[in-house]
N, C-alpha and C positions, 0 to 999 in steps of 0.2 A: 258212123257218126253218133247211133245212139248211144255206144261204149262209150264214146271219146266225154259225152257230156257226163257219163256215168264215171268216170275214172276223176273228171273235174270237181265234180260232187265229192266222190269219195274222198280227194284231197282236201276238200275246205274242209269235210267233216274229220278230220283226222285228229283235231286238237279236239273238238266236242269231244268224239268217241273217248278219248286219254284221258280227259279231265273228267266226265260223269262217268267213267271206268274207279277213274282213282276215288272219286266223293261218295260210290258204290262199298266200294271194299273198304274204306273208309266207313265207315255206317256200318257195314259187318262187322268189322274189328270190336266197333260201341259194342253191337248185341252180345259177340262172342267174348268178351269181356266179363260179362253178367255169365260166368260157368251157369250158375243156378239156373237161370233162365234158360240159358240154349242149351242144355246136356243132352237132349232130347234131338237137335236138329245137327249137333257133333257126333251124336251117337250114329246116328242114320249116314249121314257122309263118311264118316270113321271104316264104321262096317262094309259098305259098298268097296270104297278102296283096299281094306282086308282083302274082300272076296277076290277082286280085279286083279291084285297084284300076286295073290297064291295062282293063279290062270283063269279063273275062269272069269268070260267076259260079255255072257249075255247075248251074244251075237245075233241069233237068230230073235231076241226081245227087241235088239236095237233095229234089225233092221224093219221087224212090224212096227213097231212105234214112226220110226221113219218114214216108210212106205203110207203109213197110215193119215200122217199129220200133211205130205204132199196131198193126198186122194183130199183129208179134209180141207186145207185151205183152198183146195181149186173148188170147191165146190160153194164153201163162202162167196168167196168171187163168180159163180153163176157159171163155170166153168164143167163141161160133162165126162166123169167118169167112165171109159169103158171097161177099164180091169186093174187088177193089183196081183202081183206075182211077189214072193217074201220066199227066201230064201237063209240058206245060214251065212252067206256071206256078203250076199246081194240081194236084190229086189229089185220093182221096177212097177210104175204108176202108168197106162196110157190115158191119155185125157186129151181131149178135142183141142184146148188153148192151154197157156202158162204163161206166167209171169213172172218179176221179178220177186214178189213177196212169197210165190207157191215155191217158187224154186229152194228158197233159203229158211223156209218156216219151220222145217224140219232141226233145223242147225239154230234155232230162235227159240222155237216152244218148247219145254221141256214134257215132252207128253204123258209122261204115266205120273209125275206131280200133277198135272192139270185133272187127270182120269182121280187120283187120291181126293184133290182141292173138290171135285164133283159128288165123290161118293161121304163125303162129310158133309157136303153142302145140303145131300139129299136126306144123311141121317139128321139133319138139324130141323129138315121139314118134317121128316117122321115119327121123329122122336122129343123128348118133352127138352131132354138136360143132354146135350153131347158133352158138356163140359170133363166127364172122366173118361173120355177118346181122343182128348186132344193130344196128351201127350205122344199118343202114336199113329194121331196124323203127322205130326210134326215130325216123330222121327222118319215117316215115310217120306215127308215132302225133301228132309236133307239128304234120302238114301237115293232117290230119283233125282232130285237134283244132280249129285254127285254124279249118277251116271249119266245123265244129260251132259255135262262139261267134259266128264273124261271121256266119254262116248264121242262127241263133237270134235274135240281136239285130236283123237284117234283116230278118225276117219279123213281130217283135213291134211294131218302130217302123213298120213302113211301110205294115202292115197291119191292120187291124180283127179279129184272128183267134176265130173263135167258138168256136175249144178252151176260151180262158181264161174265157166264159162258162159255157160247158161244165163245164169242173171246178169251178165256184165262186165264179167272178169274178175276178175281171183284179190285185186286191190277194193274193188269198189263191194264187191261179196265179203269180203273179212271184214272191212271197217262199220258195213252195215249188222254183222255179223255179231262183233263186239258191242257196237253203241246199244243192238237190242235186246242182247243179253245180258247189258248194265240194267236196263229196262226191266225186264223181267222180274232180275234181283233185286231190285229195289222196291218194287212192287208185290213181291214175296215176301220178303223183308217186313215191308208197311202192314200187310195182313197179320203175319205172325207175331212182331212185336209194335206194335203203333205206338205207345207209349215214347219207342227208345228209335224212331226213324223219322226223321222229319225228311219227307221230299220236299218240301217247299224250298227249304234250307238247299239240299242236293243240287234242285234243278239254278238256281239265284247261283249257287258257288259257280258250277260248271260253265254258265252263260257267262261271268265277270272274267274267267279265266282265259275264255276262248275269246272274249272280246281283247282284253287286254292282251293277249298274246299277238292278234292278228293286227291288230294296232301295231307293237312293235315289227310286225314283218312291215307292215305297209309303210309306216313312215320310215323305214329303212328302206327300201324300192323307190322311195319317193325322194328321199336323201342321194342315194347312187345315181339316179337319173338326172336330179338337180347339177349336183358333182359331173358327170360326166359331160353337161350341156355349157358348164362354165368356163 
């Protein structure tokens, strides 16, 4: 039963997830625009997929990073760690409880941008002027990026992964999937160029779109039913 409401969910959310998907990459396009501005966060995405696509594929990085971001969100959630096994092509977390946000966090958080976003955060309390490291935070954050999505998408097509049963099913795991990785991006985005990313704008487009979309399903349901009573 708790699927069933989970798969319902997932369905209403399915025009959000597509429109704050599109108003996402939308808003990239703006930054990626400004060559000058983002050469730095192209350079880093650019290179990763070099690497990816001559073979080699991090494997064993993705799957610590993975194994890693499970053990840490269970534990945000109060939840107890007994072990973490990392492997080159697998892994595996035990842990007393899980949920649906532990299950999927790994496929959400991009984690070695978040460990970069940290270790900037810390040179900025240490130091006076980070300002001449920014350029290769930024290229770091578009090269983890990079591998956070094609890492993500590689593991979900090629693999049978028992997360997404896990959380609720493999409809209701993707769309949560997607809408929190608009999320992220757009929130990456806002740090790195604030100037040229208005979320306010984002989140207003995606809500009028979803509204007015589901208006049209409804007053069509509302219409056939009329119709078919008359």
């Amino acid at each position: 039963m708790k699927n069933f409401f989970k798969l319902v969910i997932a369905v209403l959310l399915i025009p959000t997830a597509f429109f704050g998907a599109a108003e996402v990459l939308g808003g990239f396009w703006n930054v990626l625009k400004d060559f000058q501005t983002a050469i730095e966060l192209l350079a880093g995405g650019a290179l990763y997929l070099a690497i990816h696509f001559c073979g080699y594929h991090f494997d064993r990085m993705y799957v610590f990073g993975h194994e890693t971001t499970h053990a840490a969100a269970a534990m945000l959630f109060g939840f107890r760690v007994h072990s973490m096994q990392v492997g080159r092509d697998s892994g595996y977390v035990k842990m007393d409880r899980t949920n649906a946000a532990v299950v999927l966090a790994p496929y959400i958080v991009p984690f070695y941008a978040v460990v970069a976003a940290l270790i900037y955060a810390a040179a900025a309390i240490v130091l006076a002027d980070v300002t001449p490291y920014r350029p290769v935070f930024v290229f770091l954050v578009g090269f983890f990026m990079m591998f956070h999505w094609v890492q993500t998408c590689k593991t979900l097509w090629e693999t049978q992964q028992p997360d997404l049963k896990l959380a609720g099913g493999r409809v209701f795991s993707v769309v949560v999937i997607i809408l929190a990785n608009a999320v992220v991006l757009a929130l990456v985005l806002k740090c790195l160029f604030p100037d040229k990313v208005l979320l306010g704008q984002m989140v207003r487009a995606t809500a009028v779109s979803t509204y007015n979309l589901w208006k049209i399903v409804i007053n069509y349901i509302v219409e056939q039913i009329l119709s078919s009573r008359a």
